[in-house]
N, C-alpha and C positions, 0 to 999 in steps of 0.2 A: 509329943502329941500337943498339939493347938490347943490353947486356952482362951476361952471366953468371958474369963474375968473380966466384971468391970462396965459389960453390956450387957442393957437393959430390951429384953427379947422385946418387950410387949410396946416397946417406942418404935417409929414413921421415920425411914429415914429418908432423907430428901437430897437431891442435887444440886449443889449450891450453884451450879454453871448450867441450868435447867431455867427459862422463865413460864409464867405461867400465864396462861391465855389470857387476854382484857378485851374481851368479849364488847362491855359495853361501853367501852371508850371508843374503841371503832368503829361500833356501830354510828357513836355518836358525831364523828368524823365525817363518816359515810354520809348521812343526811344532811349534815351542815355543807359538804361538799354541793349533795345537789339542790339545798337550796340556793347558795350562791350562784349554782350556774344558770341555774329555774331566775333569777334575777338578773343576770346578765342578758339573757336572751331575752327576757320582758323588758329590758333597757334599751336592746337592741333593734326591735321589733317597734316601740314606742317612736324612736329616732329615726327610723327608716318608714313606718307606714303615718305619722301623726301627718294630718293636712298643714301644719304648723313650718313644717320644714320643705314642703314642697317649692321647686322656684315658680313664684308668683309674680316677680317684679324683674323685666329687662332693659337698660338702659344703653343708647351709643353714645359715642364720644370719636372726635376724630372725622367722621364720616362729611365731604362736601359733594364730589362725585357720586356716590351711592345713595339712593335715596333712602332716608330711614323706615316708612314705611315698607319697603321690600324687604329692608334686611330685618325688620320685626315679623313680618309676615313666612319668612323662609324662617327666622330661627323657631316662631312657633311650633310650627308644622313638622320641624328639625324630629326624627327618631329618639334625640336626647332628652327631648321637655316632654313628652309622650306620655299617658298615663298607663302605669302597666306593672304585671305583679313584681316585675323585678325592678318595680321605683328607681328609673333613669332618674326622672326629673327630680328626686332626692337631693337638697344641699349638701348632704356627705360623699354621696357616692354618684353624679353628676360628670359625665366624661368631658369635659371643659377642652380636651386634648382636641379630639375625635369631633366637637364641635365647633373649636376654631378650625380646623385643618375644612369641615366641608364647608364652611364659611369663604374662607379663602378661594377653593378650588372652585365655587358659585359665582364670585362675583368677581374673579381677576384680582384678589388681590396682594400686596405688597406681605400683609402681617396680621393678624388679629389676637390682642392679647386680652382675653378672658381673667375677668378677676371678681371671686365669689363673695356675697356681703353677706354677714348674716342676720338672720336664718334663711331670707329665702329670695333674694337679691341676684343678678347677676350684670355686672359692669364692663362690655365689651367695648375694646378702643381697638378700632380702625384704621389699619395702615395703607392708605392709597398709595398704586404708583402712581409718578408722577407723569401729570399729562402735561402733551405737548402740545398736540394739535387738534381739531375738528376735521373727520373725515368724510367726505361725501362718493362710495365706491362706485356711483353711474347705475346705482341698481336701485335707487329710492331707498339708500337704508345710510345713517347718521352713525358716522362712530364716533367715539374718544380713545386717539391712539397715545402711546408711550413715546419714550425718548428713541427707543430701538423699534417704535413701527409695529409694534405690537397691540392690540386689542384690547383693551381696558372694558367697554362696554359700550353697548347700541344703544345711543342716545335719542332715537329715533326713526318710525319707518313708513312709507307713504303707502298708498295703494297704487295697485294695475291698473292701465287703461287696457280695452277691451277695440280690438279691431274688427268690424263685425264684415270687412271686406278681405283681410286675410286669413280671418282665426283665430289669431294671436293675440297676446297681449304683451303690454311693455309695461317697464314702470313709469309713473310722474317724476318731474326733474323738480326737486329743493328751490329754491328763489333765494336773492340774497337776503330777504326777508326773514326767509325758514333761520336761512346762518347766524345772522344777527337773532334771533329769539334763541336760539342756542349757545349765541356766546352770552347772554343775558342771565339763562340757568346754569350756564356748568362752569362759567370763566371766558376772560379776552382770549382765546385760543385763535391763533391762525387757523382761516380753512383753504382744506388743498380738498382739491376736487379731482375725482376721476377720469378721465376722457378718451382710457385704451379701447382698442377696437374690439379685443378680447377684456368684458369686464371680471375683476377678483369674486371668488368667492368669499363667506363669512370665515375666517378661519384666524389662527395665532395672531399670524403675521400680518402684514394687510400693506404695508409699505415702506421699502429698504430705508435706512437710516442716514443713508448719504441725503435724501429726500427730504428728511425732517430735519437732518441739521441745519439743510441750506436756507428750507425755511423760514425757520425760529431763526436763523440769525438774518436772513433780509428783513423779516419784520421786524426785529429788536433794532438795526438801522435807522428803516423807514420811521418808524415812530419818532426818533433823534433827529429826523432832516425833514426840513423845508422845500414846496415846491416840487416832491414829485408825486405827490398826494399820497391820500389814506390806500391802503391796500383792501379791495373787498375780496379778492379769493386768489386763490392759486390754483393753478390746472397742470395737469402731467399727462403725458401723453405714452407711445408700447414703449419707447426709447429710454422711461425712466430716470433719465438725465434731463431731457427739458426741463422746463417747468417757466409757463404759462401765465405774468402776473398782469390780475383785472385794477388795476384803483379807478377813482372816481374822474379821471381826466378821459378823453375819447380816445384815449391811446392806449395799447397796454405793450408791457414790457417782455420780453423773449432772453432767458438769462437759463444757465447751465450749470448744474451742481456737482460739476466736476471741477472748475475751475473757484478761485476764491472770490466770493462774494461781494468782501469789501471794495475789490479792484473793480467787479463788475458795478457795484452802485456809483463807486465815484466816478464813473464811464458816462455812465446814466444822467447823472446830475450832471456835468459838461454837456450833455448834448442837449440836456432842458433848456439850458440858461444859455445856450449860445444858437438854439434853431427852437423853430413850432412844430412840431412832431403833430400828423394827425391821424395814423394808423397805428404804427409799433415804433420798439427803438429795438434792437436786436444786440443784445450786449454779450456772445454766448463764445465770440471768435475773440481769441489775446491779440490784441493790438489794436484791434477794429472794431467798429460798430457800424450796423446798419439800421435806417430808419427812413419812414416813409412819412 
């Protein structure tokens, strides 16, 4: 028979592998928990609505082509600097990506690298393509194209004349005048002129690159030599391989950019210095030249 000696009936016995509740330390856990968070989101809140952090100040760098007025006026206006409950314009949370990229895609350009100052600063640098030439498309409207013929931006556009005997209207023709006050604001750029039967629309492209190569390198020539004067414009015709040069002399030049250049200037220059040319020199056929 089981014996109880030794045990004391009227003692609590307890589980040593038993804990016992702690009620008020957890509770105490509990509120320090949401005070913390109650102060993070008051920190958070502070940072994102305080007028202190909004961007107030934007600055370019870079920019010669572009005019900085426009690109202050477009990034204003930008959906990013916007005032709104989901504080864009916020220096922390401020899409910098999303508004270099519509920067770019607005003005033709190369690159735009965004860089934020604090608090409420922002330092956009400007990567233009590089321009090559001054373009005049026979339609009253100025562009500045690329090395590939590409559309950088409309530097310029005239109005309609008004035919009150057909109905129609046409546009006004640029002057050397217009070209020269244009290479004055945007750069010495060559201008090539339009003169196809069928004129281009506004679009990417605007003029093949054999075009502008032959260009920029007759004029980088012509500037180096004596005697067959200053070049005022260049003209192209549907064949897209002419090309039509005006200088200041009563003669202008007939040369092809299919053929090389250099052979064709140093053509040029022999028949200056050795005849008086007083219509064209036609320098466009290998071996020959003709001139009036």
């Amino acid at each position: 028979m089981p014996s109880d000696i030794g045990i004391n009936k009227n003692r609590e016995l307890k589980n040593p592998f038993s804990r016992e509740p702690k009620t008020r330390k957890t509770n105490k856990k509990t509120i320090l928990v949401v005070i913390l968070i109650i102060i993070l989101l008051a920190w958070v809140g502070l940072m994102l609505y305080l007028p202190y952090f909004n961007i107030q100040n934007v600055y370019f760098k870079g920019n010669s082509i572009t005019k900085e007025d426009e690109l202050k006026n477009f990034v204003s206006n930008s959906k990013y600097l916007q005032d709104s409950i989901f504080c864009r314009h916020n220096y922390f949370i401020i899409n910098t990506e999303g508004l270099s990229k519509d920067i770019v895609e607005n003005f033709k350009l190369q690159n735009v690298n965004i860089t934020k100052i604090f608090p409420d600063t922002l330092e956009i640098e400007v990567i233009e393509k590089t321009a090559s030439v001054i373009y005049d498309d026979g339609n009253g409207k100025l562009f500045i194209l690329d090395e590939d013929g590409k559309n950088i931006k409309r530097i310029a556009e005239l109005n309609t004349n008004y035919d009150q005997n057909t109905s129609s209207t046409s546009p006004q023709a640029f002057t050397t005048n217009d070209y020269d006050q244009a290479k004055k604001t945007f750069g010495d750029f060559p201008v090539i002129k339009n003169n196809k039967f069928s004129k281009t629309e506004e679009k990417e492209l605007l003029l093949k690159k054999s075009i502008i190569t032959s260009v920029v390198e007759w004029q980088k020539i012509s500037r180096t030599s004596e005697g067959v004067g200053d070049v005022l414009f260049y003209e192209i015709d549907d064949s897209d391989v002419n090309i039509k040069i005006y200088t200041k002399n009563q003669w202008y030049v007939l040369a092809s950019s299919l053929r090389d250049i250099k052979t064709q200037f140093i053509n040029l220059k022999t028949i200056v210095n050795q005849n008086k040319p007083t219509e064209y020199i036609d320098v466009r056929i290998e071996d020959r030249v003709f001139w009036k």
